[in-house]
C-alpha positions as CSV (number, residue, x, y, z in Angstrom):
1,X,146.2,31.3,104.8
2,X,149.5,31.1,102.8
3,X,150.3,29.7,99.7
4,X,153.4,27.3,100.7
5,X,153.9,25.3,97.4
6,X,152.8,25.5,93.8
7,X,153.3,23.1,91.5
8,X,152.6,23.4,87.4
9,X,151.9,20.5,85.9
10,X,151.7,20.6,81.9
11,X,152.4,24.7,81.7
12,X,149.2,25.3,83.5
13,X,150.5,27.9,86.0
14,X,152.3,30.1,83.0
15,X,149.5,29.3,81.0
16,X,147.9,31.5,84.1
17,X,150.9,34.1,84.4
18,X,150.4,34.7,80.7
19,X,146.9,34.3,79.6
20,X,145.0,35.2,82.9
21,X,147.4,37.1,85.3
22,X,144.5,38.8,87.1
23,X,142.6,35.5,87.8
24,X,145.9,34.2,89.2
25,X,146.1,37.1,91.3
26,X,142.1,36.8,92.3
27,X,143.3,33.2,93.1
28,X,146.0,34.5,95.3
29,X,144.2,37.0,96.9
30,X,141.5,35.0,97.7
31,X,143.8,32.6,99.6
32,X,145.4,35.4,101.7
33,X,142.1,36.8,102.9
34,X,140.6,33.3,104.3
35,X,141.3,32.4,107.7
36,X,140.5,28.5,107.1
37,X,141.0,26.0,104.1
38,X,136.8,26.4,103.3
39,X,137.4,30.5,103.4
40,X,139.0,30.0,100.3
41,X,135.5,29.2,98.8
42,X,133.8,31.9,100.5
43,X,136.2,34.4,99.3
44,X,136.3,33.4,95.7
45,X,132.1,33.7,95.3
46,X,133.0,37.1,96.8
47,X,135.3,37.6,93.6
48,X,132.5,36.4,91.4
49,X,134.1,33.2,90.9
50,X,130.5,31.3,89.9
51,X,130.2,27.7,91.7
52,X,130.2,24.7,89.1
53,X,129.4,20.7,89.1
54,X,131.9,20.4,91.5
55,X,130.0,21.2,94.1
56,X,130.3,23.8,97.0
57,X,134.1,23.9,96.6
58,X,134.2,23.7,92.9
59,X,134.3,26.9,90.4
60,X,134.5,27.8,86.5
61,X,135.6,31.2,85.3
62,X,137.4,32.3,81.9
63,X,138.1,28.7,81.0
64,X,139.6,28.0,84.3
65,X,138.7,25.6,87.0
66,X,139.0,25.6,90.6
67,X,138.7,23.5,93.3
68,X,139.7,23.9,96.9
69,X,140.0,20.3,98.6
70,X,138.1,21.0,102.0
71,X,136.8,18.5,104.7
72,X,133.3,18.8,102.6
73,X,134.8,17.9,99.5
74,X,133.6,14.8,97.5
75,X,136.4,13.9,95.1
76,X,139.1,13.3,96.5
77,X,140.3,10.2,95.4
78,X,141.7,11.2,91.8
79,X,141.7,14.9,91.8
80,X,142.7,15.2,88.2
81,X,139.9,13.2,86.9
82,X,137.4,15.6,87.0
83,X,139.3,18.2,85.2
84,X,139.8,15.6,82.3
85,X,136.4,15.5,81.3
86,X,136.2,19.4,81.3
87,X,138.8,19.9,79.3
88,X,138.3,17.2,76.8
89,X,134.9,18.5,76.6
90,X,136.9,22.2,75.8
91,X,135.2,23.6,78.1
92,X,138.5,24.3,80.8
93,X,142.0,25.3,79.3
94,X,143.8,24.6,83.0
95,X,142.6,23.1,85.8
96,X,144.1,24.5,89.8
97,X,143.4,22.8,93.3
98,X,144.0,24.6,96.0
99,X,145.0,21.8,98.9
100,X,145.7,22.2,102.7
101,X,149.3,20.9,103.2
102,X,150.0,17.9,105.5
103,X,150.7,20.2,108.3
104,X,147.1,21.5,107.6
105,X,145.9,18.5,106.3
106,X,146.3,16.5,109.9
107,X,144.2,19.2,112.0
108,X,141.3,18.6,109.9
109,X,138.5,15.8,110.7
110,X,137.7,14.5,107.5
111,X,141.3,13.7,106.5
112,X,140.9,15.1,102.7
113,X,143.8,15.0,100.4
114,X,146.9,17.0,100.9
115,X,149.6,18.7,98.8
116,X,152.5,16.0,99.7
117,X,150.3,13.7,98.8
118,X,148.6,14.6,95.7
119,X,151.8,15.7,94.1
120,X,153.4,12.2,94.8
121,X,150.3,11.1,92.4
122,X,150.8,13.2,89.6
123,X,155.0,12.7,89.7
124,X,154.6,9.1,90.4
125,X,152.2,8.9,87.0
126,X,154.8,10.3,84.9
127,X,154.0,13.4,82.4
128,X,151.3,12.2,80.8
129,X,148.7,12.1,83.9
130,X,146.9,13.5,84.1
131,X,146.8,14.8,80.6
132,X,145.3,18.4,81.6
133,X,147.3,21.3,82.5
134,X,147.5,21.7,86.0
135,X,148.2,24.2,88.7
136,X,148.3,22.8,92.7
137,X,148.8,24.9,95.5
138,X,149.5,23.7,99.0
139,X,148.3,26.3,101.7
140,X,148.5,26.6,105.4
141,X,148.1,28.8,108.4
């Protein structure tokens, strides 16, 4: 897979470049390695990247959480929400989603959210929301 798009929301990506530049390069690497959208996942347990409430697809490491939007994924319908509690809770500093992009998005069965379409959201919502920094990537073949 490819990283096509990346989009910080609230500094969260040079919050990354800055603070945890070998995560973000974990994060990348991760993505390169995988051969389909849930390979992601596989790859980043590999890289010790520990699974958290979010489920199979959901991880916490060094204050930073992940979550790779997959056919199996359970939330997606307000991907930003879950981070909020997290990092009210000060438990997360940035939140990322890693997202297939529509081109990806339309092969798969389940129809999960895309890139496109979760960036709409968080432009349409204006600065404030979600109020969590935020790093989404859009990947594809």
């Amino acid at each position: 897979m490819k990283v096509i798009e990346t989009h910080s929301h609230f500094n969260g990506l040079e919050h990354l470049l800055v603070h945890k530049r070998g995560l973000w390069q974990e994060i990348q690497s991760a993505i390169e390695q995988a051969e389909l959208l849930e390979g992601c996942a596989d790859k980043l347990k590999l890289k010790g990247w520990p699974i958290n409430v979010l489920g199979d697809s959901g991880f916490l490491k060094e204050r930073i959480g992940l979550n790779v939007v997959s056919g199996k994924s359970a939330l997606i319908n307000d991907l930003p929400a879950h981070y909020l509690w997290s990092y009210v809770r000060d438990e997360i500093d940035v939140g990322i989603e890693i997202l297939p992009m529509k081109s990806l998005q339309q092969h798969m069965s389940s129809g999960p959210a895309y890139y496109e379409g979760e960036l709409y959201n968080v432009i349409r919502n204006g600065r404030g929301v979600p109020a969590v920094p935020l790093v989404m990537i859009g990947i594809a073949p």
